[in-house]
C-alpha positions in Angstrom: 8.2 -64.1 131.5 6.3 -64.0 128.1 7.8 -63.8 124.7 7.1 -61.6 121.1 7.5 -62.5 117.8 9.0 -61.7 115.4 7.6 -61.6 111.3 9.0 -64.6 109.5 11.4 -62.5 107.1 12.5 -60.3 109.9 16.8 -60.2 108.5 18.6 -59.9 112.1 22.4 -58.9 111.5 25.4 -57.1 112.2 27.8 -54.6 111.6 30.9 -53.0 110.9 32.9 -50.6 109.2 36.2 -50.6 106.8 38.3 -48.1 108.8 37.1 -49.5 112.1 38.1 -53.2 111.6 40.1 -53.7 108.1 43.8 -52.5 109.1 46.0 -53.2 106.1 46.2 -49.5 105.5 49.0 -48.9 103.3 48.7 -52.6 101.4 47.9 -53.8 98.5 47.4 -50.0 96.4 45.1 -48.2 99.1 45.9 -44.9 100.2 45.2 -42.8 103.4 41.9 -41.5 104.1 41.0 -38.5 106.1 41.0 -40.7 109.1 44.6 -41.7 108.7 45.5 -38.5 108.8 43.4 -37.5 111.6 44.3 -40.1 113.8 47.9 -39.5 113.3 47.5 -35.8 114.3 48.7 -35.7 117.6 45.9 -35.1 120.2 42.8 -36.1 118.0 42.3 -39.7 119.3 42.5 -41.0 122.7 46.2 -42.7 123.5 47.4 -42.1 120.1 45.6 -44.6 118.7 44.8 -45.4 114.8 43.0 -47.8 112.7 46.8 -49.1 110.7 45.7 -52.5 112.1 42.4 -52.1 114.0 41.1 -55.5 114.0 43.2 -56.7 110.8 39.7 -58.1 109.0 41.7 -57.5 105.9 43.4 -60.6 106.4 41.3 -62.7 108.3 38.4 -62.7 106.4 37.6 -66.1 107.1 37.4 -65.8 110.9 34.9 -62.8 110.8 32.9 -65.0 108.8 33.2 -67.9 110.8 31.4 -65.9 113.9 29.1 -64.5 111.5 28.7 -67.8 110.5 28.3 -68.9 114.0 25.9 -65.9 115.3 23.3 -67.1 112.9 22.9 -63.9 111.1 21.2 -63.6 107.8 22.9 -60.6 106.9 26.1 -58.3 107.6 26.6 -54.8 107.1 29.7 -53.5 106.0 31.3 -50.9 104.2 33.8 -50.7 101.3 36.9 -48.2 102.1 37.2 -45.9 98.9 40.4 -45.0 99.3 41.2 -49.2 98.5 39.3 -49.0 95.5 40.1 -45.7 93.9 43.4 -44.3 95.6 43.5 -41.1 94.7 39.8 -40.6 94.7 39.1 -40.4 90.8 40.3 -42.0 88.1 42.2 -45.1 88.1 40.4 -48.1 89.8 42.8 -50.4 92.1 41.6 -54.1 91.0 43.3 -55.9 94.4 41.3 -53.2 96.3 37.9 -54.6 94.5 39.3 -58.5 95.4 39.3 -58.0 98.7 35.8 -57.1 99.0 34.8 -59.8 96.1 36.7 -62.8 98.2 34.2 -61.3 101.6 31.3 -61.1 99.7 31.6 -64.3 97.8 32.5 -66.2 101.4 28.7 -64.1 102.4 26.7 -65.6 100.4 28.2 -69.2 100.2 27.5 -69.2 104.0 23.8 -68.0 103.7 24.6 -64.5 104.8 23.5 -61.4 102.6 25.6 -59.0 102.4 24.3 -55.2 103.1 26.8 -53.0 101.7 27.4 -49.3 103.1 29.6 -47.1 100.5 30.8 -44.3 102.7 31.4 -44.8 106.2 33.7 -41.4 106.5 37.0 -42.7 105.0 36.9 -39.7 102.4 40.4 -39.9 100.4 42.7 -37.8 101.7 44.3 -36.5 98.0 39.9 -35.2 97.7 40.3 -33.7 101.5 43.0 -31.7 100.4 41.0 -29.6 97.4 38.2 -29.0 100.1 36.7 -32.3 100.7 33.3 -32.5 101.0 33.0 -28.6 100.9 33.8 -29.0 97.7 30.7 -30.0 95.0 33.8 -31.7 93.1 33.8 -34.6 95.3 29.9 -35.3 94.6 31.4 -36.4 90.9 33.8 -38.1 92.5 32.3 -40.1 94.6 29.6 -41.1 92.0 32.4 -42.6 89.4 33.6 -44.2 92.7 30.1 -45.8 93.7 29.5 -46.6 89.6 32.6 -48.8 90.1 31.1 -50.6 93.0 28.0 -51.1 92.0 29.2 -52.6 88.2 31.4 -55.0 89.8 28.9 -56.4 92.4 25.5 -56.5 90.5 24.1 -59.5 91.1 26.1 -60.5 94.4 25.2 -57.5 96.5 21.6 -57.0 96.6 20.6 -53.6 99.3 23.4 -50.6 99.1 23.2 -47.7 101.3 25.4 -44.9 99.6 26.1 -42.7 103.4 26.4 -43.7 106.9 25.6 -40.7 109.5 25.5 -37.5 107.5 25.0 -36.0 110.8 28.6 -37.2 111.9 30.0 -36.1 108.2 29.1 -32.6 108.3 28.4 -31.1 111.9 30.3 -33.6 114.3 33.1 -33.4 111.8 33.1 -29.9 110.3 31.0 -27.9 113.6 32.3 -30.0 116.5 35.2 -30.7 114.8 35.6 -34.2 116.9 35.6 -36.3 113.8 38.4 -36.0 110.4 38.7 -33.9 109.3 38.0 -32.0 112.2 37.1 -28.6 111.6 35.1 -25.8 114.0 33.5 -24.1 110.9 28.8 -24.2 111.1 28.8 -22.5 107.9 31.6 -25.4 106.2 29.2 -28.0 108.1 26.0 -26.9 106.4 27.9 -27.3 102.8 29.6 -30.6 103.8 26.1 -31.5 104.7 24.1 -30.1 101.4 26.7 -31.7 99.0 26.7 -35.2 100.4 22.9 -35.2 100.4 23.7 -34.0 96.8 26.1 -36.9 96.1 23.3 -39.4 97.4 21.2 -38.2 95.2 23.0 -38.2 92.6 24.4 -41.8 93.2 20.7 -43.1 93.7 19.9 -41.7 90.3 23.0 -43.7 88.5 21.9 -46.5 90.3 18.3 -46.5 88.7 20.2 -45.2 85.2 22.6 -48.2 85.3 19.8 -50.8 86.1 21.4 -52.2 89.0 19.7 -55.3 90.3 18.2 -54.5 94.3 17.8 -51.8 96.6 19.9 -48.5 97.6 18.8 -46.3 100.7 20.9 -44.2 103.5 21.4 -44.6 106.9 21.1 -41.4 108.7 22.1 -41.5 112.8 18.9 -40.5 115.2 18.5 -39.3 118.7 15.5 -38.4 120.5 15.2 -34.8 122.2 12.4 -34.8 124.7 11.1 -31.5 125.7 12.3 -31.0 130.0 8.8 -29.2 130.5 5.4 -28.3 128.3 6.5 -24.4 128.1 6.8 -23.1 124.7 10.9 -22.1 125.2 11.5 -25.8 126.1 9.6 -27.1 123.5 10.9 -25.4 120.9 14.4 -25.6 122.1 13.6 -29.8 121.4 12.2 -29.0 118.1 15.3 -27.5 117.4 17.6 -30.4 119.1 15.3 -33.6 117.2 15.5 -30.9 113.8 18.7 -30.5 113.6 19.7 -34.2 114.0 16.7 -36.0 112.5 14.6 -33.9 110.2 17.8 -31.6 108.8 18.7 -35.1 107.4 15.1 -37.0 106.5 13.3 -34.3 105.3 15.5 -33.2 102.3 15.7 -37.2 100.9 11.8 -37.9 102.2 9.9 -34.7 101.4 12.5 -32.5 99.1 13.0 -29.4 101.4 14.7 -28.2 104.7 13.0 -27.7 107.6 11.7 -23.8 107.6 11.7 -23.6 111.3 16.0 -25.0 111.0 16.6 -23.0 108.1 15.2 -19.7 109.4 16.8 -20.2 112.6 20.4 -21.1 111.1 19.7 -17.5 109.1 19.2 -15.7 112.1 22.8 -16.8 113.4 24.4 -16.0 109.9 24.3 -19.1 108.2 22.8 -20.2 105.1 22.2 -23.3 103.3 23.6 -22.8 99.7 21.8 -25.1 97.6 22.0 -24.5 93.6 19.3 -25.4 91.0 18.1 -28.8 90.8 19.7 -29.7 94.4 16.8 -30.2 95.6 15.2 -32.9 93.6 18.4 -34.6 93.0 18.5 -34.8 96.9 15.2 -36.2 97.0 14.8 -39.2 94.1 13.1 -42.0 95.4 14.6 -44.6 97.9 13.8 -47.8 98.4 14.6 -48.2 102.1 15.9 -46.0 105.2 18.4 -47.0 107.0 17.9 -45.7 110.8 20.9 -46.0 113.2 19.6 -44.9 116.9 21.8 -44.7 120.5 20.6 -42.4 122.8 18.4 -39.4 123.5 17.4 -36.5 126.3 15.5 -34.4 127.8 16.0 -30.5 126.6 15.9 -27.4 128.3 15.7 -23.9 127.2 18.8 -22.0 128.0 19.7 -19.2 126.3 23.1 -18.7 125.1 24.7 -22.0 125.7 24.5 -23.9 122.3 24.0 -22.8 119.1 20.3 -23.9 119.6 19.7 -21.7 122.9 19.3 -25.7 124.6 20.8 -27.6 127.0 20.6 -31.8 128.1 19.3 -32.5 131.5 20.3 -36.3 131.6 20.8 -36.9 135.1 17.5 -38.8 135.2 18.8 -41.5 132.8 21.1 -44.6 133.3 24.3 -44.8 131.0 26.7 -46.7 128.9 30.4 -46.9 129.4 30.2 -44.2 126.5 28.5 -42.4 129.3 25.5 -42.1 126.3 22.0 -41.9 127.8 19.9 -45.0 127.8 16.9 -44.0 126.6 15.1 -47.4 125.0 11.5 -45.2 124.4 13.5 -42.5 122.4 14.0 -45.4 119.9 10.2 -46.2 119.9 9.4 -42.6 119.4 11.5 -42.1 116.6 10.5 -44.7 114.4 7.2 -43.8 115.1 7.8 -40.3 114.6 9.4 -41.5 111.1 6.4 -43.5 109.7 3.9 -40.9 110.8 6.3 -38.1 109.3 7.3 -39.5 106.1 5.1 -42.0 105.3 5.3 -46.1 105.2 8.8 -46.6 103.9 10.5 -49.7 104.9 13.0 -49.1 107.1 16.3 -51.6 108.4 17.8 -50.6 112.0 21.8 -50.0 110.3 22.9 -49.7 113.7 21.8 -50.0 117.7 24.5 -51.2 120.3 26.0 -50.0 123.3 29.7 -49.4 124.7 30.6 -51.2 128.2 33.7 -52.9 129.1 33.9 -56.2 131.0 37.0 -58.3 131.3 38.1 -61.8 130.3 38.0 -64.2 132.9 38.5 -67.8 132.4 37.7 -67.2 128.6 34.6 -65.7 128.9 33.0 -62.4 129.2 29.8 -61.8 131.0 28.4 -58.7 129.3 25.1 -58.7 131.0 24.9 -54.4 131.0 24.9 -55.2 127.1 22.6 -57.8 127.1 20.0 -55.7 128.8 20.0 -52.6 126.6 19.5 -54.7 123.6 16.8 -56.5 125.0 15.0 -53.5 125.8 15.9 -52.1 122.5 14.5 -54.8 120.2 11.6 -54.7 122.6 10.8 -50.6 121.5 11.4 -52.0 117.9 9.1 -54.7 118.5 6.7 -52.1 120.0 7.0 -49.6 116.8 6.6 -52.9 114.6 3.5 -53.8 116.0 2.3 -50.0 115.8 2.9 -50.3 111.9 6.4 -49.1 111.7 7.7 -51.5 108.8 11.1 -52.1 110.1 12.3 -55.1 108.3 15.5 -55.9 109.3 17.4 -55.2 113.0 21.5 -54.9 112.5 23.7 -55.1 116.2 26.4 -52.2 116.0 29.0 -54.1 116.4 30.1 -57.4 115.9 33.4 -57.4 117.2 35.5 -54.5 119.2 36.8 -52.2 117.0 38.7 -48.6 116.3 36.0 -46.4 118.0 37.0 -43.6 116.3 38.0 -40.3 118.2 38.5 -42.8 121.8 40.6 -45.4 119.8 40.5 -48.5 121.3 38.9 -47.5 124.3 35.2 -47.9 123.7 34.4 -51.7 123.1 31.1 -52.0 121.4 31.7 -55.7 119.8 29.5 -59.4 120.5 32.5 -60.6 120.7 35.8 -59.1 122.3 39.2 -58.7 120.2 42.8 -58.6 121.8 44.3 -55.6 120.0 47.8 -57.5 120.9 47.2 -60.8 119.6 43.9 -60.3 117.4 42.3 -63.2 119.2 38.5 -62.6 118.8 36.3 -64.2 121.9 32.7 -64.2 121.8 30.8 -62.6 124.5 28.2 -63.8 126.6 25.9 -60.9 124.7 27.1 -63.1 121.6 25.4 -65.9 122.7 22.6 -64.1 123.8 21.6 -62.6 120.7 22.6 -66.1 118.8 19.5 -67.5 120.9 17.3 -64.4 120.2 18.5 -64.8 116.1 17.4 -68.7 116.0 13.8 -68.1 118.1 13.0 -65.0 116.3 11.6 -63.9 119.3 12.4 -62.1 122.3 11.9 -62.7 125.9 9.9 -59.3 127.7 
């Protein structure tokens, strides 16, 4: 067995995010999000489950940081719930909101750990839900004033911001699919939920830069890789489509300032339109300083007319999977950060999130998670791959570090380092914990 090294700054981390782990969600002034609302509608989350406790991080601040602490990470990504800091999504700012998230970030950086700071991580107010949400270009103002606020009480302390996480998952998983709050089946409302927060990133990256906040501000958009089932020109365009509509539908208006024709023309030819107003575009599009990339899984496509909205279908029969029953597909992640920096140029990029769902029991107070333990390995060894093919990835973030509200399958989906009893809150690290705790302190990784 031989080893690979890592560069000397290389950040390794973790991370979370508010609805998924904070609980507390009627304390201390914060109101309901979309997703309290969502996972209280009966039949939207697996067992009726919802994030009023999750993982109660709220109030146990110091043990999250203690296994931070522990881990060896140099940073830790999380994100700030708006509804805590602005209740009814405008106007009147909740100071014991912006505590909570001062006492965390404080305890970061008194134990060496940076903190990377999302701003939206799909807890959308539920008072700006109700006059159309994201549908509506309202909420881009909204959620500026609400990211202003942030950013003026943490300059100085808080040094990398990302202002969205997944825009995919905002717009068409939420608003298409309808699997996610506030779960609509509407393409058309999913292209405008997906314009306007592109819009509000802009715009919130451009008040950064105005207000002369000390750091760096990016986004972290989610990738998969689509790889075409067979050389003909149906299947290859039909994975065109696939990788276009989840990767370049959400790079290429930031990176390059435009759609991509062969997306837009083909959401035109099903009656759909992207409605984008006068100086969208280059509001979309002002400069970053880094890309977040958050990467799972991947496929092989097939032509097939008539059975998406993309005339595609997956053949993943071929492919091993997580408990998720996600595809693991370890070169996708290679060939999307290449694709990336030979796309869009040499912007340095921070893996936001890579992780994998299995379940594996407690026994004798340990958990041996090897199935976890392998996919990351092989993981880091594609981003070690794309690093040493010039990719500038320079920083690598585990999704997650503990169990947590997995969204639409509750509680059901562990993804955590280390395991949480959502009885009596006891967090246990996992052998995957330790693992990666080795891999953190080495900086390098055994191939």
């Amino acid at each position: 067995m031989t080893t690979v090294q890592f560069p000397k700054d290389f950040k390794w981390g973790t991370a979370t995010a508010a609805y998924q782990i904070e609980g507390a969600f009627d304390e201390d002034g914060r109101s309901a999000s979309i997703w309290d609302t969502f996972a209280k509608t009966p039949g939207k989350v697996l067992n009726g489950d919802n994030g009023d406790v999750a993982c109660d991080s709220y109030h146990r601040v110091d043990d999250d940081i203690r296994l931070l602490k522990e881990l060896g990470v140099s940073v830790y990504r999380f994100s700030i719930a708006w509804p805590r800091v602005i209740p009814q999504g405008r106007g009147a700012v909740n100071p014991t909101g912006l505590d909570y998230y001062e006492e965390l970030i404080d305890k970061l950086i008194a134990n060496g750990i940076e903190p990377f700071v999302t701003l939206y991580h799909w807890d959308l107010p539920q008072t700006l839900q109700d006059e159309g949400g994201w549908e509506n270009r309202a909420t881009m103002d909204a959620f500026v004033q609400y990211a202003e606020t942030v950013f003026r009480k943490f300059n100085g302390k808080v040094k990398r911001w990302i202002t969205l996480n997944e825009p995919w998952c905002i717009s068409i998983l939420s608003n298409y699919l309808g699997a996610h709050a506030p779960g609509k089946q509407d393409m058309q409302a999913a292209l405008d939920v997906a314009h306007h927060i592109l819009v509000a990133h802009g715009l919130t990256v451009k008040r950064f830069r105005e207000l002369g906040i000390e750091g760096e501000i990016g986004y972290a958009p989610n990738t998969e890789w689509r790889t075409a089932y067979s050389s003909s020109p149906e299947d290859v365009k039909a994975a065109q489509l696939r990788n276009g509509s989840f990767n370049e539908w959400f790079l290429s208006p930031v990176l390059k300032g435009e759609y991509p024709k062969l997306l837009t023309d083909w959401y035109e030819s099903k009656g759909f339109k992207v409605k984008v107003e006068p100086g969208d575009m280059a509001i979309i599009s002002q400069p970053i300083d880094f890309l977040g990339i958050n990467y799972y899984t991947g496929s092989l496509i097939r032509h097939a007319a008539g059975n998406d909205l993309y005339d595609s279908e997956e053949i993943s029969s071929s492919f091993a999977k997580t408990d998720f029953d996600w595809n693991i597909y370890a070169d996708g992640f290679y060939h999307v950060l290449t694709w990336i920096n030979e796309t869009y140029g040499q912007i340095p990029i921070y893996i936001t999130e890579n992780g994998a769902c299995y379940e594996a029991e407690l026994q004798d107070g340990k958990i041996n998670d090897e199935a976890r333990i392998s996919f990351l390995r092989d993981h880091i060894m594609a981003l070690h791959r794309a690093i040493e093919s010039g990719v500038p990835v320079k920083g690598y973030m585990v999704w997650s570090l503990m169990d947590n509200f997995e969204w639409a399958f509750g509680y059901s989906k562990p993804f955590g380092l280390v395991h949480v009893n959502f009885e009596t809150l006891e967090r246990t690290p996992k052998a995957s914990y330790h693992w990666y705790n080795q891999l953190v302190a080495a900086n390098q990784l055994e191939i």
